[in-house]
C-alpha positions in Angstrom: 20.5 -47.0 40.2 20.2 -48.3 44.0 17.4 -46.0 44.9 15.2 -47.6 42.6 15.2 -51.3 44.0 15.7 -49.9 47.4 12.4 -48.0 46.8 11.4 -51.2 44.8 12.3 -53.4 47.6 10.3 -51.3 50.4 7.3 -50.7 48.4 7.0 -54.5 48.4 7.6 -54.8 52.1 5.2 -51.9 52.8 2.7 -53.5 50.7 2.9 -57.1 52.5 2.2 -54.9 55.8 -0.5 -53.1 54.2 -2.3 -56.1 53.4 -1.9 -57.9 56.4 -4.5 -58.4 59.7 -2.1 -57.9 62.3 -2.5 -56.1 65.5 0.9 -54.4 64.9 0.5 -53.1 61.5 -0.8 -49.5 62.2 2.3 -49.1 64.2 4.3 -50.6 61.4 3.1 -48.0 59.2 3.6 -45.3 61.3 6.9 -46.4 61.1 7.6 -46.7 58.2 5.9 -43.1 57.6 8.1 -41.4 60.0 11.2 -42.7 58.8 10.4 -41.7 54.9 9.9 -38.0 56.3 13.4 -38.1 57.0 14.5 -40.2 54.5 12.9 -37.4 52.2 14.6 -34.6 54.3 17.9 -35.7 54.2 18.3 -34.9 51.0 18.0 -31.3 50.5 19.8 -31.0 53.9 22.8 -32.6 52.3 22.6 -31.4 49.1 21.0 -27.8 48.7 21.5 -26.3 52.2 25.2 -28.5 52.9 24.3 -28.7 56.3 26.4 -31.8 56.9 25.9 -31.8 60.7 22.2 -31.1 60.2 23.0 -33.9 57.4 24.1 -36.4 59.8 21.5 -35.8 62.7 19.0 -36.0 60.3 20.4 -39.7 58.4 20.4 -40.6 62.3 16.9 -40.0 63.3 16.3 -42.2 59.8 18.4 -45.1 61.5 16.8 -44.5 64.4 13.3 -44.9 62.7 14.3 -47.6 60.0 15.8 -50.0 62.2 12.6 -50.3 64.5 10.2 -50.4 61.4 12.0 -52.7 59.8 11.6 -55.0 62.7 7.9 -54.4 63.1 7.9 -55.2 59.4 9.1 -58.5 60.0 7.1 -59.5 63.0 3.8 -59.0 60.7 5.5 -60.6 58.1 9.3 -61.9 57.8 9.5 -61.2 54.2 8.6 -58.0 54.8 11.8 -57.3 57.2 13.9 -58.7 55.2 13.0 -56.8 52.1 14.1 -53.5 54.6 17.5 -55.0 55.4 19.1 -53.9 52.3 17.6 -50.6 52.7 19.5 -50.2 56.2 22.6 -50.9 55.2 22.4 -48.1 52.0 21.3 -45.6 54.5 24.0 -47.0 57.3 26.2 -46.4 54.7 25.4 -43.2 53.7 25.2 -42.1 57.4 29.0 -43.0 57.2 29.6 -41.2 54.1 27.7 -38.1 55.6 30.1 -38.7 58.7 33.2 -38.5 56.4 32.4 -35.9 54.4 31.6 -33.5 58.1 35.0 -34.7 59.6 37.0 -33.8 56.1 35.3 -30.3 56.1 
């Protein structure tokens, strides 16, 4: 039930970007691209291979990708970052989560 207002939430933000005239808004998107590839990766890592350390490094690069975009987001437009935030923290707690499950196994 999160995924779809997190996807909800990020199609909006990605939209404002989309729209907007902003010297930074290729970047933005390139952003925002990257980080769904591994957003879209994680999950089969995790789930069908059970590579939880692959897992993890993966959920990082993600991180390491969403937090960036979500601040480009919101120097084009501050709704726009702030429709991200929510986002982060689902993925900074699944990051966790992938952390747990790795240390218990």
């Amino acid at each position: 039930m999160v995924w779809p207002l997190l996807f909800t939430l990020l199609g909006v933000a990605l939209y404002f970007v989309w729209r907007a005239d902003h010297p930074g808004r290729r970047f933005a998107l390139g952003l925002f691209v990257a980080q769904m590839a591994f957003n879209v990766a994680w999950t089969p890592v995790f789930f069908r291979a059970q590579n939880l350390a692959l897992a993890l490094a993966v959920i990082g690069g993600l991180l390491l990708l969403a937090v960036p975009t979500a601040v480009a987001f919101g120097r084009i437009r501050r709704t726009a970052g702030l429709l991200v935030v929510p986002y982060l923290l689902w993925v900074a707690f699944a990051a966790v989560l992938n952390y747990r499950f790795l240390a218990l196994n």
